[in-house]
C-alpha positions as CSV (number, residue, x, y, z in Angstrom):
1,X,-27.2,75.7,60.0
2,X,-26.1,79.6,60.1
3,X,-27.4,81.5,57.5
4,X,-24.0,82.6,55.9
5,X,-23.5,78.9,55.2
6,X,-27.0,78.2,53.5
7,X,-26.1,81.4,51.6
8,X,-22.7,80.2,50.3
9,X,-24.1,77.1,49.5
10,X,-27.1,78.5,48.1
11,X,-24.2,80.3,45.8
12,X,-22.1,77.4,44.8
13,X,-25.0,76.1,43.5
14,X,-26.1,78.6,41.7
15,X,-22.9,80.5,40.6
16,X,-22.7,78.7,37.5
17,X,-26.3,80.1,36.1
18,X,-25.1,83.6,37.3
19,X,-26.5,84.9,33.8
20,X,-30.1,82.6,34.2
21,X,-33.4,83.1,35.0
22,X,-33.5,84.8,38.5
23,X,-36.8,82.7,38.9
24,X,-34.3,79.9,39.3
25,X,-31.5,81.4,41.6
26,X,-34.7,81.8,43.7
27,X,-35.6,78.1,43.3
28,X,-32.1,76.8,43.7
29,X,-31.2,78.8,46.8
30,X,-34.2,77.3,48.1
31,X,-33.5,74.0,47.4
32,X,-30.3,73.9,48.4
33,X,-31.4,74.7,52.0
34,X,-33.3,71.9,52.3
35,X,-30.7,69.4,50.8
36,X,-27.6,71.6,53.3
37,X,-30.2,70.6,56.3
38,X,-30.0,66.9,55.5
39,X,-26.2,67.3,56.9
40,X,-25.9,67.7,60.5
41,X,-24.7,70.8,61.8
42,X,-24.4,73.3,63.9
43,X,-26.4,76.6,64.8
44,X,-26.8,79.3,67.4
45,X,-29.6,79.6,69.9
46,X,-32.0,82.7,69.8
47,X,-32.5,83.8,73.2
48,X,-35.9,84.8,72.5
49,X,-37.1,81.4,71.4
50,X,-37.8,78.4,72.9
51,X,-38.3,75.0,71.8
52,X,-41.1,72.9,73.2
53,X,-39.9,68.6,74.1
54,X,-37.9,68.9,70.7
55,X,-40.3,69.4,68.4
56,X,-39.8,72.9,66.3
57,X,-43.3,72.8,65.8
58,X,-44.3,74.2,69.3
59,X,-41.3,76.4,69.4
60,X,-42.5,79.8,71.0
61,X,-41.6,83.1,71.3
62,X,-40.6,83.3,75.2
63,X,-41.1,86.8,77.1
64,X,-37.6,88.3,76.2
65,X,-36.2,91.9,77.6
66,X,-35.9,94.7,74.4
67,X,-32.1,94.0,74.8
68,X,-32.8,90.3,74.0
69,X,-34.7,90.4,71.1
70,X,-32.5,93.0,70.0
71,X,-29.4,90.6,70.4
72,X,-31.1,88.1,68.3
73,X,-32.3,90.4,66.0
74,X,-28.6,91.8,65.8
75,X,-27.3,88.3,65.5
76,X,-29.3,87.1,62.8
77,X,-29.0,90.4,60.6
78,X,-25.2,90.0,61.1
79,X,-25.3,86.8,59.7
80,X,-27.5,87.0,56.9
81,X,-25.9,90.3,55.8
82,X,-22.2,88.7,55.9
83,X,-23.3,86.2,53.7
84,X,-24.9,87.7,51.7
85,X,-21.7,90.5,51.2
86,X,-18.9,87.4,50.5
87,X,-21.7,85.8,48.0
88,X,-22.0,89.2,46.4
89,X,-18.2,89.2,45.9
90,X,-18.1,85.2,44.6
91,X,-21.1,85.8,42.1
92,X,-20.0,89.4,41.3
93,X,-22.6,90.9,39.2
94,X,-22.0,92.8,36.5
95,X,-25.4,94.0,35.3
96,X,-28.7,94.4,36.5
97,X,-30.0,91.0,35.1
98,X,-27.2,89.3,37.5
99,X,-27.7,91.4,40.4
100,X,-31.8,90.3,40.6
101,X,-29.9,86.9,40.2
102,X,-27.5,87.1,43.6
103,X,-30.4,89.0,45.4
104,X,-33.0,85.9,44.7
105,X,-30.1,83.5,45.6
106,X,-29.5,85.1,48.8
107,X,-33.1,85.3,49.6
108,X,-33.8,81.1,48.3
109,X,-31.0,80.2,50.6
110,X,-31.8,82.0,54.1
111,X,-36.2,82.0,52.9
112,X,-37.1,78.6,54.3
113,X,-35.6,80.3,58.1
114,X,-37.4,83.2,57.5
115,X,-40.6,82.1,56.9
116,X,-40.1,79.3,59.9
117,X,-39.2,82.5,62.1
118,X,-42.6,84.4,61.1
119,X,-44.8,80.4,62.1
120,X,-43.2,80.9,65.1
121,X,-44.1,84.4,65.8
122,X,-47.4,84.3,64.2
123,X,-48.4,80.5,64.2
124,X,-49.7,80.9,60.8
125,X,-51.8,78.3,59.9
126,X,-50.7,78.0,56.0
127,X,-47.0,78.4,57.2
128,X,-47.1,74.9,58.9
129,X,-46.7,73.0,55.8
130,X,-43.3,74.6,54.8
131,X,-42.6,74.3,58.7
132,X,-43.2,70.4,58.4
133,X,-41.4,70.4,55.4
134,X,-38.6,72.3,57.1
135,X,-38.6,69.7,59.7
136,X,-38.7,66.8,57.5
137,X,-35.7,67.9,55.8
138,X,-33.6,68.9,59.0
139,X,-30.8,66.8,60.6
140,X,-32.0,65.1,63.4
141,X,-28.5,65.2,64.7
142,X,-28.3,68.2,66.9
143,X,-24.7,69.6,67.2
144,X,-26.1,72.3,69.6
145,X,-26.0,72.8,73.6
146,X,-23.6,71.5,75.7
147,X,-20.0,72.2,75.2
148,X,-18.8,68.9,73.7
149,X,-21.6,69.0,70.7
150,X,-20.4,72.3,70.2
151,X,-16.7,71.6,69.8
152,X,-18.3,69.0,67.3
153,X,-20.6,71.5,65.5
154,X,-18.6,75.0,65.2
155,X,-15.8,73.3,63.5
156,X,-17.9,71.2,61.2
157,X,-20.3,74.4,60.0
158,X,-17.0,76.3,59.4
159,X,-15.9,72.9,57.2
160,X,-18.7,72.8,55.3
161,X,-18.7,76.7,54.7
162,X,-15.5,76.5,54.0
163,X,-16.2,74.1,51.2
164,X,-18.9,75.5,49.9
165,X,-16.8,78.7,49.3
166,X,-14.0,76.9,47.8
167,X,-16.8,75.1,44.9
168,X,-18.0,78.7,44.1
169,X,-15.0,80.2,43.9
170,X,-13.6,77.6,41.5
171,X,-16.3,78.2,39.1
């Protein structure tokens, strides 16, 4: 899943604690990454990785130019911070207290990626837990690759973004 969509559904969850414990919009986004991966979906490929005989645990950092790690690097950055931007509008903080509330939303709902990103860059030994865990919780259903999955998988990530959007905005 993209991470503008685990943001905004990191958000719908969490919109209706806006004025909580930002321990909790940290816990919440999190959780809610897990339970979006359940659903199968679609996501984008990173040029500069590559996954060994479908198992996400022996994905690898290939030998990629400057200009491809920077298009990945570009990618993802775009992505994050877009979501991040249209949560920032639904939650709308209006004081400090809520702000530190959106940021650790944001960060719940794309942190589970992130930290699979750095086991694959690093192969981190105490990573691999929250990599397994990643993995246990991720669809099995890939709607990724070849053009008819992804005329499956584009238009179902932008339903369930869409969705998610329209729960936190009605709250």
């Amino acid at each position: 899943m993209i991470l503008i969509t685990h943001i905004i559904i990191a958000t719908a969850v969490a919109k209706p604690l806006a004025g909580g414990v930002p321990f909790w919009g940290l816990l919440i986004g999190w959780a809610s990454h897990y339970l979006a991966d359940f659903i199968p979906h679609w996501e984008y490929q990173l040029i500069s990785l590559t996954e060994k005989s479908g198992n996400s645990l022996e994905t690898e950092v290939k030998s990629a130019s400057f200009k491809e790690k920077a298009a990945d690097y570009l990618l993802v950055t775009s992505d994050a911070l877009l979501g991040a931007l249209i949560s920032f509008i639904i939650i709308a903080p209006i004081n400090s207290h809520q702000l530190i509330y959106w940021f650790l939303v944001v960060l719940g709902g794309i942190l589970p990626d992130f930290l699979q990103f750095l086991y694959y860059i690093k192969k981190w030994n105490f990573l691999k837990p929250l990599q397994t865990l990643h993995n246990f919780f991720h669809s099995k259903i890939r709607l990724k690759g070849s053009l008819p999955l992804n005329l499956i998988g584009v238009p179902l990530q932008i339903i369930i973004f869409a969705a998610a959007a329209y729960l936190a905005l009605l709250r």
